[in-house]
C-alpha positions, 0 to 999 in steps of 0.5 A: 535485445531483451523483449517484454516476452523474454522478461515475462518469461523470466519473471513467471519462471522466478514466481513459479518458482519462489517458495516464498507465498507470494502469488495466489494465481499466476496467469502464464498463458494470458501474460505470455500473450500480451507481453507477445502483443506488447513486442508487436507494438513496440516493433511498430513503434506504437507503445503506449504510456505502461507498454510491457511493464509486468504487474501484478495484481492484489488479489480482492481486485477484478480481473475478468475470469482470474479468482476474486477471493480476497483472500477469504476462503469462503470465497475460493471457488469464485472467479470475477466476470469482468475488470475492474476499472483499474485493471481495465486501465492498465490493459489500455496503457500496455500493461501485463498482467502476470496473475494475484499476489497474496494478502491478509485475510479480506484486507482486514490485518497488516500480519503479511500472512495469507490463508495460505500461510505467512508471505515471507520476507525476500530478504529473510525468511521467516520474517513478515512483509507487512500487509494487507497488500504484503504479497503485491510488496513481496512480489516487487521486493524480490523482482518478479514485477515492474509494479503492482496493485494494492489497497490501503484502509489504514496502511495496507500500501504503505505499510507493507511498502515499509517493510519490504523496502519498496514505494507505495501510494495511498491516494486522495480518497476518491481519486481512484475508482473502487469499481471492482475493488471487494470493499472493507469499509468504503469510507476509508478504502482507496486502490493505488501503486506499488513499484521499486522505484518512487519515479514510478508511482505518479505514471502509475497513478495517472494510469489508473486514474485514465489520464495522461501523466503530465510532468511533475515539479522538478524533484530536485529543487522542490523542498526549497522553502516548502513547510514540512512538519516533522514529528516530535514524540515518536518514543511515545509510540514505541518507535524502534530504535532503528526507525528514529535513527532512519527518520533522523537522518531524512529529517537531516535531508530535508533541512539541507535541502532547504526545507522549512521544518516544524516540529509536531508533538505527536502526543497531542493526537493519541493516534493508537485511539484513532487507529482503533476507532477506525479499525473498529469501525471497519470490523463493523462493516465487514461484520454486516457484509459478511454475517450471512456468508459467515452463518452458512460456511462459518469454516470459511473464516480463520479463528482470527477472523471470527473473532474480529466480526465477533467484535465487529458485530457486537459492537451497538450505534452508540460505539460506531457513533463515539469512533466515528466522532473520535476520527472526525475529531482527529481530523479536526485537530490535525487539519488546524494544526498543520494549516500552513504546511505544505506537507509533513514526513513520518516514519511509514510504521514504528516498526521494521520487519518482524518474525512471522512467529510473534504477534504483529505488533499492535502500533503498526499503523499507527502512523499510517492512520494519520492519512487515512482519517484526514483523508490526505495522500500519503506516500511510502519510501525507503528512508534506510536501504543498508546491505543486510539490514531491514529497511525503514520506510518514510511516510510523506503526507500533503493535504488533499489533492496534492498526490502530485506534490507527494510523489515528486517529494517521495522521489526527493526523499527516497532512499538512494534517489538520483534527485537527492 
């Protein structure tokens, strides 16, 4: 019989391994401990809700005496002295802890490229994961882990979860505590689940949120008469030709599953506008919380990164106050719009994955941003898993609260799920 201790082995043996930049801080000894002590209350038949299941962690997020650096080099020499709420939470439910993935630059940029250098894509090489949580979605693309911890501002979780083929959840804003969480802009940060399979994600969430996991709504009949919208007008956005075929087909899905679909006319929103006006505001903040450190160790900070405070720091009240009316005027618009759904489904990014030796593509988020200016739940699934191929992923939506409803519709509507 194969143990916890056994798997960990296994896994840290594949992670030290791997040539693909995926880990930050690998925590051996620590893992190997507690993967021991999850075999010991197995044996007694005392699991608990995560027993033994190996993680793996973001690297802006406390874990007591791991490094804290989120990715700043300025930040390296730092280690943090207690858990984070979440992590803390983990711990209780039975995790391990297997060590820090890599990530983008303190969370600001989905490029997949860490400090370290670029985090390449388990499936090819040279190619991006997306990010900022791209090491977290590497890590469960190429199987060193059960799960894994990321943060989403605009689509750090989901977009990242996109482009490696796995599930990720941004929750309700709120819903998750960012206690121990190094901050972006708190308006806009949430922490949530990553794993292989979207079954997975509402135990996770539960977990963090230190409940139990009470059961979700059969997946198998829940689109039956439930109101989705559906969006019209991707070419607008530039969609890939790949992403539209894979968004065709779950739209297909949910019309057999007897869904009731409305079309959306993405144009209405100018969506590459809100992504902006959120972006800007998130290098304003990150600008004020940094323009110390940056003045006294200004090589602590990539040349990309200069420029972004740069921006961020130029930028008066009267900008800050026009992007903030920009978000609060989408939100606005996007809540009357879908007043009677009760949930909507887009393509998670435009794009799939794309050469570490070309610019990110600068619409990458805009659909992603969708959720994070209305502040609803959001989740990302494999919508196209073809052998050799980039996976496509699918992005569900419901109002706020309802994280329940979008995990048990990502089990749905996953690629390959046994409820579809």
């Amino acid at each position: 019989m194969t143990t916890v201790s056994d798997r960990c082995r296994a896994a840290l043996d594949a992670a030290q391994a791997s040539t693909l930049n995926i880990w930050r801080w690998l925590d051996a000894d620590g893992a190997l401990q507690s993967a021991a002590e999850s075999d010991a209350r197995l044996a007694r038949s005392a699991g608990r809700a995560l027993e033994g299941q190996l993680v793996a962690v973001k690297a802006n997020i406390a874990v007591a005496g791991w490094p804290h650096d989120g990715g700043l080099r300025t930040r390296r020499s730092q280690r943090a002295a207690v858990d984070s709420i979440v992590v803390r939470r983990l711990r209780e439910a039975g995790a391990v802890l297997l060590g820090l993935t890599q990530m983008d630059e303190a969370a600001l940029g989905a490029a997949g490229s860490s400090i370290d250098g670029p985090i390449q894509h388990p499936m090819r090489e040279g190619w991006s994961v997306g990010g900022s949580s791209g090491g977290s979605a590497a890590a469960l693309a190429a199987g060193h882990c059960d799960a894994a911890l990321g943060t989403d501002t605009i689509g750090s979780i989901r977009i990242p979860a996109a482009l490696c083929g796995i599930s990720g959840l941004k929750p309700t804003p709120g819903l998750v505590s960012l206690e121990g969480v190094l901050p972006l802009d708190s308006r806009f940060d949430h922490v949530g689940p990553m794993s292989r399979s979207a079954a997975a994600l509402w135990p996770l969430l539960c977990c963090l949120r230190g409940l139990p996991a009470t059961p979700l709504a059969d997946p198998e009949g829940i689109l039956a008469g439930r109101r989705v919208g559906v969006l019209e007008g991707l070419e607008s956005l530039g969609c890939a030709g790949t992403v539209l075929e894979a968004y065709a087909e779950s739209i297909a899905k949910l019309r057999d599953a007897g869904a009731v679909l409305r079309s959306i006319d993405v144009q209405q929103f100018d969506l590459s506008r809100v992504r902006r006006a959120v972006f800007s505001l998130c290098e304003r903040t990150l600008a004020l919380e940094h323009a110390a450190q940056r003045a006294a160790d200004p090589e602590g900070y990539s040349v990309s990164m200069h420029a972004m405070l740069d921006y961020g720091a130029g930028l008066c009240e009267a900008d800050c106050q026009r992007f903030e009316q920009r978000v609060a005027a989408f939100r606005e618009s996007w809540t009357a719009c879908v007043a009677d759904l009760d949930a909507c489904v887009t393509p998670s990014a435009p794009v799939t994955s794309f050469p570490h030796a070309l610019p990110p593509p600068t619409n990458i988020a805009d659909l992603t941003v969708i959720a994070t200016a209305a502040g609803w739940p959001a989740v990302s699934v494999p919508c196209a898993l073809t052998a050799g191929a980039l996976p496509v992923g699918l992005q569900i939506l419901a109002p706020p609260g309802q994280d329940a409803r979008v995990c048990a519709l990502g089990i749905r509507l996953a690629a390959g799920s046994s409820a579809a």
